[in-house]
C-alpha positions as CSV (number, residue, x, y, z in Angstrom):
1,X,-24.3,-13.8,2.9
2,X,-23.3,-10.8,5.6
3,X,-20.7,-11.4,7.8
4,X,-19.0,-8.5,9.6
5,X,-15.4,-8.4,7.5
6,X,-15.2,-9.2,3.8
7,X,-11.4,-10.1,3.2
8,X,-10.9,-9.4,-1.0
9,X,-8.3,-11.2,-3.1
10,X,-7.9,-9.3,-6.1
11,X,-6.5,-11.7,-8.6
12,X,-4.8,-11.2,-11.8
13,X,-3.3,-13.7,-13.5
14,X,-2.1,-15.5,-10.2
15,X,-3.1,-19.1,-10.7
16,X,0.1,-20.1,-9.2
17,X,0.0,-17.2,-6.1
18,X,-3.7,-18.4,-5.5
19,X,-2.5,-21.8,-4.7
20,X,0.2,-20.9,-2.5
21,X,-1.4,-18.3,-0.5
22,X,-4.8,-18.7,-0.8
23,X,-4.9,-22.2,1.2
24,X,-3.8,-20.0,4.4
25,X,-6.4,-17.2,4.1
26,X,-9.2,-19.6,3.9
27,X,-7.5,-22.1,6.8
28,X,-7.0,-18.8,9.4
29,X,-9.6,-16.6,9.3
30,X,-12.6,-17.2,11.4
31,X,-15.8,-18.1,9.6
32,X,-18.2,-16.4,12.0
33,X,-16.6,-13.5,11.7
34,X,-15.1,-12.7,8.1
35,X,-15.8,-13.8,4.4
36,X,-12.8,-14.7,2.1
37,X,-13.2,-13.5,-1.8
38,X,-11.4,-13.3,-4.6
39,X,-11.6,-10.9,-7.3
40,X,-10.5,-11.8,-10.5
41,X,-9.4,-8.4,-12.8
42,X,-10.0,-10.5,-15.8
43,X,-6.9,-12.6,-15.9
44,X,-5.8,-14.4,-19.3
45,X,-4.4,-17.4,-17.8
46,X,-6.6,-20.3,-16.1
47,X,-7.2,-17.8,-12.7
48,X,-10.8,-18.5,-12.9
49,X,-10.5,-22.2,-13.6
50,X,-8.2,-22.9,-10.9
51,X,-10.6,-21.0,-8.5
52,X,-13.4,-23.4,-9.4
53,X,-11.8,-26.7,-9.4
54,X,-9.7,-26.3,-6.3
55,X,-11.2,-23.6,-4.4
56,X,-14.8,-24.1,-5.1
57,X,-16.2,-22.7,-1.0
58,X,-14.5,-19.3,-1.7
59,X,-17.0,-16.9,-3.2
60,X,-15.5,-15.1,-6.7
61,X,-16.4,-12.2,-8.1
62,X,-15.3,-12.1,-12.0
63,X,-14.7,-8.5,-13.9
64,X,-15.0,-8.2,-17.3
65,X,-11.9,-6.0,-17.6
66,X,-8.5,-5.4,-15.9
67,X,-9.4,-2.2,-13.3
68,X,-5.7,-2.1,-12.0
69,X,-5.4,-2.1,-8.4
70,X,-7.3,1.0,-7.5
71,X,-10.1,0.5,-10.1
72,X,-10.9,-3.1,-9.2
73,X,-11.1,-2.5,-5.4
74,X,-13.4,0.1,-5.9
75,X,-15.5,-1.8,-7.5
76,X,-15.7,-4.7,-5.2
77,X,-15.8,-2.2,-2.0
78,X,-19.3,-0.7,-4.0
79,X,-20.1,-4.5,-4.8
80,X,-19.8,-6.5,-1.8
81,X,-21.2,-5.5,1.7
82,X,-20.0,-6.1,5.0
83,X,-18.6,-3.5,7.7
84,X,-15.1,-3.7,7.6
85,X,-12.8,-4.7,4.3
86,X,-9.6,-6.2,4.3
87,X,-7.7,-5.2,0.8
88,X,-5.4,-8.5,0.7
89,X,-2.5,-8.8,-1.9
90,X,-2.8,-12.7,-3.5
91,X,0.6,-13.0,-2.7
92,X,0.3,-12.8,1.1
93,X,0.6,-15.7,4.1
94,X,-1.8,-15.0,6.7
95,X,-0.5,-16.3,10.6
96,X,-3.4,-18.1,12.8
97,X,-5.4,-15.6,14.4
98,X,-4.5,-12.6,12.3
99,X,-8.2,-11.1,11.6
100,X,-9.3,-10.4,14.9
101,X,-6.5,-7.9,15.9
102,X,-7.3,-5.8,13.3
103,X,-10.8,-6.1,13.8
104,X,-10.7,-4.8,17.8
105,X,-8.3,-1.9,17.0
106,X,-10.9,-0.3,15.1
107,X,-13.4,-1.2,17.4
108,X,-11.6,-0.3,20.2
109,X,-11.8,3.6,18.9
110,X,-14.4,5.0,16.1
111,X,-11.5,7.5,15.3
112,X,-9.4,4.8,14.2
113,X,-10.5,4.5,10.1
114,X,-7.9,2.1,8.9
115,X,-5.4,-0.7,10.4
116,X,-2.6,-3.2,8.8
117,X,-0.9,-5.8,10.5
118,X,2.9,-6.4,10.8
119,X,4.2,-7.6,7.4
120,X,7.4,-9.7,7.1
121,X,9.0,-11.2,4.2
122,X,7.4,-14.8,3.1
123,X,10.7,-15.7,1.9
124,X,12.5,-14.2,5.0
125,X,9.8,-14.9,7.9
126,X,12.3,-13.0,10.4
127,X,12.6,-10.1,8.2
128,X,10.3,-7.2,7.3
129,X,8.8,-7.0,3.7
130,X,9.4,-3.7,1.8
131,X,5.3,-2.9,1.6
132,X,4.2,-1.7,4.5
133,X,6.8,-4.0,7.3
134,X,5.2,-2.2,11.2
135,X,3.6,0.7,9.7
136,X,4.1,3.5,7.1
137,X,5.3,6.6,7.8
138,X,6.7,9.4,5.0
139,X,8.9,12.3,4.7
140,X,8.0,16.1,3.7
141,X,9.4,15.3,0.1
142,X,6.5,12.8,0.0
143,X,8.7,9.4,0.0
144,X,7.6,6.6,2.0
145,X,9.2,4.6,4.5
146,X,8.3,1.9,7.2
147,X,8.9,1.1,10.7
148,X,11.4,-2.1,9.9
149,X,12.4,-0.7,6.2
150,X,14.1,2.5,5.2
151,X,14.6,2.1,1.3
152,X,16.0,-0.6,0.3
153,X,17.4,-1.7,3.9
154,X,14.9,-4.1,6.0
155,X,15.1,-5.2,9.0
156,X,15.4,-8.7,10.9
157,X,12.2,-8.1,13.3
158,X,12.9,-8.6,17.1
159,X,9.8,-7.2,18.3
160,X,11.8,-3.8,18.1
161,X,8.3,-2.6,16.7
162,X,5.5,-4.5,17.8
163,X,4.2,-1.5,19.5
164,X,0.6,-1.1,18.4
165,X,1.0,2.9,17.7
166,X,-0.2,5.5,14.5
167,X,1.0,5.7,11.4
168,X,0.8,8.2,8.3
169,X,-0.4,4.9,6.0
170,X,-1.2,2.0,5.9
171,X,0.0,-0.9,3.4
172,X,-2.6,-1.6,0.2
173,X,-1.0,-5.1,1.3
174,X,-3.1,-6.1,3.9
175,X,-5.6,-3.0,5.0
176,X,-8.3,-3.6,7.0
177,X,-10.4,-0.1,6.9
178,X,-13.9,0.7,7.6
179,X,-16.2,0.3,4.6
180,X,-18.2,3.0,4.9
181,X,-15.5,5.7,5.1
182,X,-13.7,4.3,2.5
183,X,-16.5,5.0,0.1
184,X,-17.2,8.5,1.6
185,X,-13.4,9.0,0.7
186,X,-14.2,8.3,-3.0
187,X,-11.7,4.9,-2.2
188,X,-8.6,4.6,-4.4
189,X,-7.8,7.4,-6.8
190,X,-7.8,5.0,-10.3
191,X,-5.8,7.4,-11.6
192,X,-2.7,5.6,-9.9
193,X,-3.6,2.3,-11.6
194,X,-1.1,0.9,-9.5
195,X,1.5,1.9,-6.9
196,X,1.5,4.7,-3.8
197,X,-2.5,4.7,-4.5
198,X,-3.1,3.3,-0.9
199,X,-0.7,6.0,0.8
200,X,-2.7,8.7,-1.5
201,X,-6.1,7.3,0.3
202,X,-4.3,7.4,3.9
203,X,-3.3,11.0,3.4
204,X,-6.4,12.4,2.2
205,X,-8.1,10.0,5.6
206,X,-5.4,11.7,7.8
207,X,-7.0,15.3,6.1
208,X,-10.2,14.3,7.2
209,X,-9.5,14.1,10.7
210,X,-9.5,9.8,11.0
211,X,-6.2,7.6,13.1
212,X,-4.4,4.7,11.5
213,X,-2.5,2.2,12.4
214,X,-0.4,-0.8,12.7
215,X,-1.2,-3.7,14.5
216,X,2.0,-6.1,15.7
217,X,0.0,-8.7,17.4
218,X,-1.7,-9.3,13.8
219,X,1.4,-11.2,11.3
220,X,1.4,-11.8,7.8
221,X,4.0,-12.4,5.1
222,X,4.1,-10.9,2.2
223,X,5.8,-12.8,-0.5
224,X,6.2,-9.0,-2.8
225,X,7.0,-8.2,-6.2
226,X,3.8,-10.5,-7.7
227,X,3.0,-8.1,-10.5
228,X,6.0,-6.5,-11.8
229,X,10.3,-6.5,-10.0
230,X,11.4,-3.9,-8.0
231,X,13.6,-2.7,-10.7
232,X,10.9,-2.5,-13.5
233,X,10.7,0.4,-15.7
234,X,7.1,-0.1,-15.3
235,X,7.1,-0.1,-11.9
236,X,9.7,2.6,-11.9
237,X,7.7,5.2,-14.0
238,X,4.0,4.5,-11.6
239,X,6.1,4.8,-8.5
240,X,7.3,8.6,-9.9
241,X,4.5,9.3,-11.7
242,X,2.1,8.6,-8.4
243,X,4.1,9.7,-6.3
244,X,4.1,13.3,-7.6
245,X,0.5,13.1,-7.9
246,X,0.0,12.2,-4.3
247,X,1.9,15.4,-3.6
248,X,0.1,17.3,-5.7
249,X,-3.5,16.5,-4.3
250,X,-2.7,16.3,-0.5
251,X,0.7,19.3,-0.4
252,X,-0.5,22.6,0.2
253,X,0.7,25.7,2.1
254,X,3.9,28.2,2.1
255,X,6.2,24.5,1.5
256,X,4.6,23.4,-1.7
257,X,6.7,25.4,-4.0
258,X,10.1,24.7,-2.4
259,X,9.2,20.6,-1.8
260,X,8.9,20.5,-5.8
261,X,11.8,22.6,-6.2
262,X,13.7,20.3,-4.1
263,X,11.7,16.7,-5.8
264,X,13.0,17.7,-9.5
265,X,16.4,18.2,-8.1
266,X,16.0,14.4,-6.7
267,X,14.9,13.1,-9.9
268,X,17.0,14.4,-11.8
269,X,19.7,13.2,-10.3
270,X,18.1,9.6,-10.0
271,X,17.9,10.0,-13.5
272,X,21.1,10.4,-14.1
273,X,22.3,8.0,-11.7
274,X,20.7,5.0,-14.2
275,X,22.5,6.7,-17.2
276,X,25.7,6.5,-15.9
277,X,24.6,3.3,-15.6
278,X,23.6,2.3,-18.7
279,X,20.0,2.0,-17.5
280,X,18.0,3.8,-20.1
281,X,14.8,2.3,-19.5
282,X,15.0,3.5,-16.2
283,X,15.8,7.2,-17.5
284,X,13.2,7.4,-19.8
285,X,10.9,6.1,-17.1
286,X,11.4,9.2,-14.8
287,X,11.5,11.7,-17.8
288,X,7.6,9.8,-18.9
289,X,6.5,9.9,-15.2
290,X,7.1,14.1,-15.3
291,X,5.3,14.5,-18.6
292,X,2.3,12.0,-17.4
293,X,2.1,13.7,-14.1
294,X,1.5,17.4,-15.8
295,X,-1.1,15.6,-17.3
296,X,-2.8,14.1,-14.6
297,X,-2.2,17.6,-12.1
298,X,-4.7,19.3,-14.3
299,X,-7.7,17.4,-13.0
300,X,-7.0,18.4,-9.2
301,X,-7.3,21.4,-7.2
302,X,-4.3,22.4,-5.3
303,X,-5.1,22.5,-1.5
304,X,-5.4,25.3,0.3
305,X,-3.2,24.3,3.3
306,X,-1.4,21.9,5.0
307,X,-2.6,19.9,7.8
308,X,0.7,18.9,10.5
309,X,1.3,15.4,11.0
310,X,3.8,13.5,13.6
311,X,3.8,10.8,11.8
312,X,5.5,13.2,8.6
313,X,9.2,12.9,8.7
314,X,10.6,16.6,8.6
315,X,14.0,16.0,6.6
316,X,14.7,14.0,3.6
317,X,14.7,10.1,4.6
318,X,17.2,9.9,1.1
319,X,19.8,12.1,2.3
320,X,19.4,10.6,5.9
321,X,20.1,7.2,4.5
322,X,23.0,7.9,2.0
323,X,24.8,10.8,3.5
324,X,24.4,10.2,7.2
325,X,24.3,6.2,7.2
326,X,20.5,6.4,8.6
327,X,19.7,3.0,7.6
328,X,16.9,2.3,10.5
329,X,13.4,3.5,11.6
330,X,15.1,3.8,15.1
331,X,17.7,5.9,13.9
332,X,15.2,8.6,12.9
333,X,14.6,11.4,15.2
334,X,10.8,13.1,14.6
């Protein structure tokens, strides 16, 4: 069955998310003009079960092995057809109305390849959520940030942001993109597995000449932290780990050199921040990350240039936030 926007769940092992959040997803989006899926990433608890007693209208799609993140979205995006997709985290809310926002911004302009809506925090509804809150934006030592959320600190949303405006990504949490381009891009580099893999396809999108951006008058709430905590050593080692690799495939130019100069300087001293605090796991997780992303390096070019973006922060959003008390979006100066 075609309909225009194919919104994918990719589930694993969130029985309990799936009846939360799924109820919503299936209540507020418009039937004549989206499909609501779920993708199960072969889930060892009763995922599948649950989808088929309690949720029997919503069309699954069942893999055969866990794909991560990038590797099961990819393979639904090839799978399933429709014109637009919406990548949707199990764990998220979705407000009344919240489809057809996205839909018109990037009908509104072919230029315009991928969209989120504002995100706040399902525990927190006047807050902003960590992934993604109005819009992503990053600095030129390749961290990311958000409009409503500067590291750790979000903010209580006032409709300080609810500007509809471009940003340098777009959350994995809820991204509506174009199908087609998506593909063309090669999708989501499963060499992430998990984690930064979304702002990795934004970048190389932004390279390619294609606009995104957020969408206030779209809401959903984003509950966060589904797979793995914050403070995870998991977590920790992907978020390094991918996030050097997203550097190395999108940095080029006369900067490169200095930027992972500066980067080791950084981690280093993160590093040694956790061992001082009797962190170890954390440690090891950054010293891992280094020797998995020499790895990795080796199977990408390094680009020839660098394209400039507005929406690329030109000083370090970590010494802007600890040294000169920069705790806000709105405190930034591009």
């Amino acid at each position: 069955m075609y309909k225009r926007v194919a919104v994918i769940i990719l589930n694993w092992n969130g029985e309990k998310l799936l009846r939360e959040f799924l109820p919503s997803v299936i209540r507020n989006t418009n039937p004549e003009l989206g499909r609501v899926i779920v993708v199960d990433n072969h889930s060892s608890d009763d995922s599948w079960g649950c989808l088929e007693r309690e949720f029997a209208s919503v069309e699954r799609v069942l893999f055969e092995d866990n794909f991560g993140f990038a590797g099961g979205y990819n393979r639904a995006l090839e799978m399933i057809e429709a014109e637009y997709a919406v990548l949707l985290n199990s764990d998220v809310e979705v407000a009344p109305g919240w489809l057809e926002p996205l839909v018109d911004a990037l009908e509104r302009d072919p230029r315009v390849v991928a969209v989120q809506p504002k995100i706040l925090a399902y525990r927190e509804k006047d807050k902003f959520e960590y992934a993604g809150a109005s819009g992503g934006f990053i600095d030129y030592l390749g961290f990311p940030f958000c409009r409503g959320r500067v590291m750790d600190c979000t903010e209580v949303d006032t409709g300080q942001y609810d500007d509809e405006r471009e940003v340098f990504w777009a959350t994995g949490a809820a991204l509506c993109i174009r199908r087609e381009r998506y593909l063309e891009a090669g999708g989501l580099d499963e060499a992430f597995f998990a984690h930064m893999e979304e702002i990795d396809l934004c970048w190389r999108l932004k390279n390619s000449g294609y606009i995104l951006k957020v969408v206030p008058s779209s809401v959903v709430y984003h509950l966060g932290g589904g797979s793995l905590p914050m403070n995870h050593p998991r977590k920790l080692f992907l978020n390094y780990r991918n996030n050097l690799l997203m550097l190395h495939k999108n940095l080029g130019g006369a900067s490169r050199q200095k930027v992972f100069f500066v980067r080791l300087l950084l981690d280093c001293m993160a590093g040694a921040l956790f061992l001082m605090k009797g962190e170890f796991a954390n440690t090891r997780s950054i010293i891992q990350a280094y020797k998995a992303f020499r790895k990795l390096r080796k199977r990408y070019p390094i680009p020839a240039g660098m394209k400039p973006f507005a929406e690329m922060y030109p000083r370090s959003i970590i010494l802007d936030y600890f040294l000169c008390g920069k705790k806000k979006f709105s405190d930034l100066k591009f």
